[in-house]
C-alpha positions as CSV (number, residue, x, y, z in Angstrom):
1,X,0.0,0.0,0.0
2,X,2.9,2.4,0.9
3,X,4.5,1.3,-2.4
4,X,1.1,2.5,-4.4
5,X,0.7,5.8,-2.5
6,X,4.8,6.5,-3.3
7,X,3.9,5.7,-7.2
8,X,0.7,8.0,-6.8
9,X,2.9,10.7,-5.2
10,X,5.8,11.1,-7.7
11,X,3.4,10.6,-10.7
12,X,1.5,13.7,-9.5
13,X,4.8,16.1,-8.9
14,X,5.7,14.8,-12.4
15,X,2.8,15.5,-14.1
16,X,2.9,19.1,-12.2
17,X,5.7,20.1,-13.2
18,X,5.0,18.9,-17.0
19,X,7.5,15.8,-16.9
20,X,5.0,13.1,-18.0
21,X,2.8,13.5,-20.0
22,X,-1.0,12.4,-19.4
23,X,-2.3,10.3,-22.8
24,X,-5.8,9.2,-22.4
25,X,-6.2,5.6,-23.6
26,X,-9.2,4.0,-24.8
27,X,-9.5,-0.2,-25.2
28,X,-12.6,-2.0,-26.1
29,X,-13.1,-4.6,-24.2
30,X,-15.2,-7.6,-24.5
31,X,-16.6,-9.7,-22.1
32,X,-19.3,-12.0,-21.4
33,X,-22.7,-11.9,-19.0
34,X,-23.9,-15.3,-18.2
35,X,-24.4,-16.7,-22.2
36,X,-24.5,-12.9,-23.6
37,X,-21.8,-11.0,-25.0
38,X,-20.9,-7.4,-24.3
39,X,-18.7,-4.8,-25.5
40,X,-17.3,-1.8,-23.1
41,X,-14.8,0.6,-23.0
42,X,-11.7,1.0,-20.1
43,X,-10.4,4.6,-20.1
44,X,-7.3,5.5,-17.8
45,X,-4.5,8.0,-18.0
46,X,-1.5,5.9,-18.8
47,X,0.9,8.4,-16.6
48,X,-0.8,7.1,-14.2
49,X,0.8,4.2,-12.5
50,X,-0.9,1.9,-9.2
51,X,-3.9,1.5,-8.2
52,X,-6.6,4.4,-8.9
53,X,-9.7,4.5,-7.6
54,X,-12.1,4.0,-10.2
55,X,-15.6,4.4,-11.8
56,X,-18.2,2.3,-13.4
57,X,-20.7,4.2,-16.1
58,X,-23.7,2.7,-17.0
59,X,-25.4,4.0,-20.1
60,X,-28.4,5.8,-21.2
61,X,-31.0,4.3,-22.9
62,X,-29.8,3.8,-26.4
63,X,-26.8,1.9,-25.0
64,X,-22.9,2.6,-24.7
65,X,-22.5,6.1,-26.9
66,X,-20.6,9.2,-27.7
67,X,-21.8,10.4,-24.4
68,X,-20.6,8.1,-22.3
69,X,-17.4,7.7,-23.7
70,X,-17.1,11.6,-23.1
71,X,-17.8,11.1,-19.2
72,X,-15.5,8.2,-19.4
73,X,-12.5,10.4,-20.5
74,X,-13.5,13.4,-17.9
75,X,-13.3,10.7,-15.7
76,X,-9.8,9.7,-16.5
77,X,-8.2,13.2,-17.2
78,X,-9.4,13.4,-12.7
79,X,-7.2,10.6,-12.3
80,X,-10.1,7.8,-12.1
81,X,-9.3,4.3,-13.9
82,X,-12.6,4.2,-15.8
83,X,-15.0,1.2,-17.4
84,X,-18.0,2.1,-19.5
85,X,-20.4,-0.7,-19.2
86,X,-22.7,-2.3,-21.9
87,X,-25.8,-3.3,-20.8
88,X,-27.7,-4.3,-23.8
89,X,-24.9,-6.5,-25.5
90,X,-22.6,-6.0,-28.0
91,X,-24.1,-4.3,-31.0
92,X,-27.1,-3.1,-29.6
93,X,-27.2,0.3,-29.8
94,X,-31.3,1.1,-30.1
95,X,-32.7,4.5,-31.1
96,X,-36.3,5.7,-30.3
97,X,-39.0,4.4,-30.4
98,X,-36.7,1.3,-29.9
99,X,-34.6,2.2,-27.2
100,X,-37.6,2.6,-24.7
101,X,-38.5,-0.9,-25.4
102,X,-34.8,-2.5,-25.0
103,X,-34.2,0.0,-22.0
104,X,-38.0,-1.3,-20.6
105,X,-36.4,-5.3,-20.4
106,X,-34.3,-4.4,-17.8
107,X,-36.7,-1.3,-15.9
108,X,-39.1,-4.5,-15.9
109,X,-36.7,-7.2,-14.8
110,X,-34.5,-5.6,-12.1
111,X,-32.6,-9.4,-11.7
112,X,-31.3,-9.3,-15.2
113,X,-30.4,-5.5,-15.0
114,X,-28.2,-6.1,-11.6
115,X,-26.9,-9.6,-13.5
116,X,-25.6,-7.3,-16.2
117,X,-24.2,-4.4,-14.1
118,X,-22.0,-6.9,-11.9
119,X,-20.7,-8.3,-14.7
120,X,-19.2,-4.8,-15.7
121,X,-18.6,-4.4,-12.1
122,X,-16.2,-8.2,-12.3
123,X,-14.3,-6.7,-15.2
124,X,-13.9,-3.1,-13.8
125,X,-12.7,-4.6,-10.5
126,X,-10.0,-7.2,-12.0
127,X,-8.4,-4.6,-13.9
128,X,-5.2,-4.7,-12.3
129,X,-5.3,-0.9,-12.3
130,X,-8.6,-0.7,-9.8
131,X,-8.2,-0.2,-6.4
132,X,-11.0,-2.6,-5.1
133,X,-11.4,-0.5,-2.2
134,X,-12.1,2.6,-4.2
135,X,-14.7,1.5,-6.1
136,X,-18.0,4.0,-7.2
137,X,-20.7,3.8,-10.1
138,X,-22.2,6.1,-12.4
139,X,-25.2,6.3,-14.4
140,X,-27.5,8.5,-16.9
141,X,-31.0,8.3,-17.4
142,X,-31.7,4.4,-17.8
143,X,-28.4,4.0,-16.2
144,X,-29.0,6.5,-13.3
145,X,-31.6,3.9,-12.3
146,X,-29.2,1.3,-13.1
147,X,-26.6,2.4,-10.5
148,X,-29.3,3.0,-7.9
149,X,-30.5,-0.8,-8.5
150,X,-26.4,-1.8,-8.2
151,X,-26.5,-0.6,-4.7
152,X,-29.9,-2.2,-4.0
153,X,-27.9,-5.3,-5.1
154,X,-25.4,-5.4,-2.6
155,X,-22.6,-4.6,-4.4
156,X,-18.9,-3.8,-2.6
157,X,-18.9,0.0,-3.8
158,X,-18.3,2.8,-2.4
159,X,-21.1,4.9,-3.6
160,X,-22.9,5.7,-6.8
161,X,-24.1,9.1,-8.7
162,X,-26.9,8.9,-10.2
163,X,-27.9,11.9,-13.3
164,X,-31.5,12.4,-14.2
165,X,-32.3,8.6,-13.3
166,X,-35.9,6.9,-12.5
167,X,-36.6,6.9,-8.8
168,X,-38.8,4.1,-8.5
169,X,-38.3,1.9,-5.6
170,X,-40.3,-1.2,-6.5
171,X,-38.2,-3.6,-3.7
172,X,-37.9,-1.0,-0.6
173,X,-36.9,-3.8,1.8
174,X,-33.4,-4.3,-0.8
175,X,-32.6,-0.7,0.6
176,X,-30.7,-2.3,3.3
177,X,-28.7,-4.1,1.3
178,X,-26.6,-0.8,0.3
179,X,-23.3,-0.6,1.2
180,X,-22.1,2.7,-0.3
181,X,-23.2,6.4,-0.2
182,X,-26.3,7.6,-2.7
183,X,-26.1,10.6,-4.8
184,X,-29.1,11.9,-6.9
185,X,-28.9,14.3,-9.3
186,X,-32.0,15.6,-10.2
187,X,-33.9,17.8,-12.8
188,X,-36.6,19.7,-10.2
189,X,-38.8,19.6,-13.7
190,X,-38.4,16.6,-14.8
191,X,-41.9,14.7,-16.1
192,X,-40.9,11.5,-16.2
193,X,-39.9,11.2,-12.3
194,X,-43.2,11.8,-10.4
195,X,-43.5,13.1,-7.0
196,X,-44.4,9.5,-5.4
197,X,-41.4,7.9,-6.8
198,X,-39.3,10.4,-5.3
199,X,-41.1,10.2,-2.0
200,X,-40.7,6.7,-2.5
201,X,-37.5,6.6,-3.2
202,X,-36.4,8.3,-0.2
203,X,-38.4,6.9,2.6
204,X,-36.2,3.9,1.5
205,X,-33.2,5.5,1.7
206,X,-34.5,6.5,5.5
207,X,-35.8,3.4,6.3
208,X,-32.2,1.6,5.6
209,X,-30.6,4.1,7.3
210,X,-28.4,5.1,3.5
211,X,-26.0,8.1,3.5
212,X,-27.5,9.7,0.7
213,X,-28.3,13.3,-1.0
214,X,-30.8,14.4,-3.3
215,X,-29.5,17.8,-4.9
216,X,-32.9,19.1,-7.5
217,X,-31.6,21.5,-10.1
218,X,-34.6,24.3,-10.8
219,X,-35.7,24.7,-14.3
220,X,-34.0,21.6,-15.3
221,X,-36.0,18.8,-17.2
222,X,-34.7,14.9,-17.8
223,X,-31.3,14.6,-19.3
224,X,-30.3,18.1,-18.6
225,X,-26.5,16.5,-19.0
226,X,-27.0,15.6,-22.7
227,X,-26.4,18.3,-25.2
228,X,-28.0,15.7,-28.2
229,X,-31.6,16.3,-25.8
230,X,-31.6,19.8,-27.4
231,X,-33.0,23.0,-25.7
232,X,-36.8,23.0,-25.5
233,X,-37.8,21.9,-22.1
234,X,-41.3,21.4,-23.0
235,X,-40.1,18.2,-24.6
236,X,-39.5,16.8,-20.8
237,X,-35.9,16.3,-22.2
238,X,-33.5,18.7,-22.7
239,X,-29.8,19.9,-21.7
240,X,-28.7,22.1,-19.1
241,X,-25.7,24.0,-19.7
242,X,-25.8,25.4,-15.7
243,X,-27.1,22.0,-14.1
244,X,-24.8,19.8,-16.1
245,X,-22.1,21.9,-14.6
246,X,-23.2,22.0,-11.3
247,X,-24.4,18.4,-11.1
248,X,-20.4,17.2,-12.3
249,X,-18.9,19.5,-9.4
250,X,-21.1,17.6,-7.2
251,X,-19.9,14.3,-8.4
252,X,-16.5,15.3,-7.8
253,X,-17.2,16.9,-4.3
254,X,-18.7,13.2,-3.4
255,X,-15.5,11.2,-5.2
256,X,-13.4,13.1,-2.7
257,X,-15.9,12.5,0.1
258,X,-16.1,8.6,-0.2
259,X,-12.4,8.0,-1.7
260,X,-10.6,10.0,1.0
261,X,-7.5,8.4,2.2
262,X,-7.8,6.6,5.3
263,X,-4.9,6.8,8.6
């Protein structure tokens, strides 16, 4: 461990004072869940050397895209060893209508959703740069409920953001299996996420007794984080320049919350 903290150190004074130079490096990686084959991306920083702590995406409802892959190399220019998950298997890639009913197999089958999500959680945490200890989960839209049902699961992370996500709660008693910290970020005007599931949604958090923060951002709508959404909020979708912003500051503020050094 001292080792890995001594790597950590020099890597940073070198990349402060412009001796190494940080090249963002993208591998495809495929993988398998139970019979089904997927296709994800690991991003990391390759000054970098040890452990990092690192960071699962799950994907929005038309599957592992631009977006994502975007988040994933923010992610890895902060110093986070990064894995971009693919839900739906390799090739699928749906657009609307379509991707409501692909995204709706997993929404309606919670089981198979987790299956899929630890199975991208396996590959993130054998990567031989992951610090297993500093482990956290992210998620967009279908995947912000996805990382909220990841921690329902029982999973051994440290926490998981969740942007403009579903807040349905349809197994409250699985509340108590969370290990990590919950953030929600929320679009205050967002139609898709009515007032009971949010209600909902935190009376389970209460009940199990979660650390967890719900942070609404006024006049935002779903996917506020997604410049394809557009500008027209009475779509129920559309991006945010100031909520995106705030809403990623927040994520970091929580990283450095839940993956602060110990002793």
């Amino acid at each position: 461990m001292k080792t890995n903290r001594t790597l950590l150190f020099i890597s940073s004074l070198l990349l402060s004072a412009g001796l190494l130079k940080a090249e963002i490096k993208e591998t495809t990686v495929e993988y398998k869940s139970g019979d089904v084959a997927c296709e994800g991306l690991h991003v990391v920083d390759t000054a970098r050397s040890g452990k990092l702590p690192s960071v699962l995406i799950i994907h929005q409802w038309t599957g592992l895209s631009d977006n994502e892959k975007m988040r994933a190399r923010m992610l890895a220019e902060l110093g986070y060893n990064v894995f971009a998950a693919d839900i739906y298997g390799k090739g699928i890639r749906p657009q609307p209508p379509a991707a409501g009913q692909e995204a709706g197999k997993y929404k309606t089958n919670r089981k198979l959703y987790r299956e899929r999500m630890l199975s991208a959680l396996e590959v993130l945490s054998k990567d031989p740069q992951t610090d297993v200890s500093k482990i956290a989960a992210i998620g967009y839209c279908f995947g912000g409920t996805g990382v909220i049902e990841l921690a329902r699961s029982g999973a051994l992370i440290k926490g998981v953001v969740s942007f403009h996500g579903g807040l349905d709660s349809p197994t409250p008693a699985d509340g108590k299996n969370i290990k990590g910290k919950v953030l929600v970020l929320h679009g205050a005007d967002d139609p898709f996420v009515p007032a009971k599931d949010i209600a909902a949604f935190e009376q389970e958090m209460k009940d199990a007794k979660v650390d967890y923060k719900l942070v609404s951002y006024p006049g935002a709508v779903h996917s506020f984080t997604q410049k394809a959404a557009g500008n027209d909020n009475s779509k129920g979708a559309a991006y945010n320049e100031a909520a995106d912003k705030a809403s990623w500051e927040e994520m970091k503020a929580f990283f450095a919350r839940i993956f602060k050094t110990e002793g």
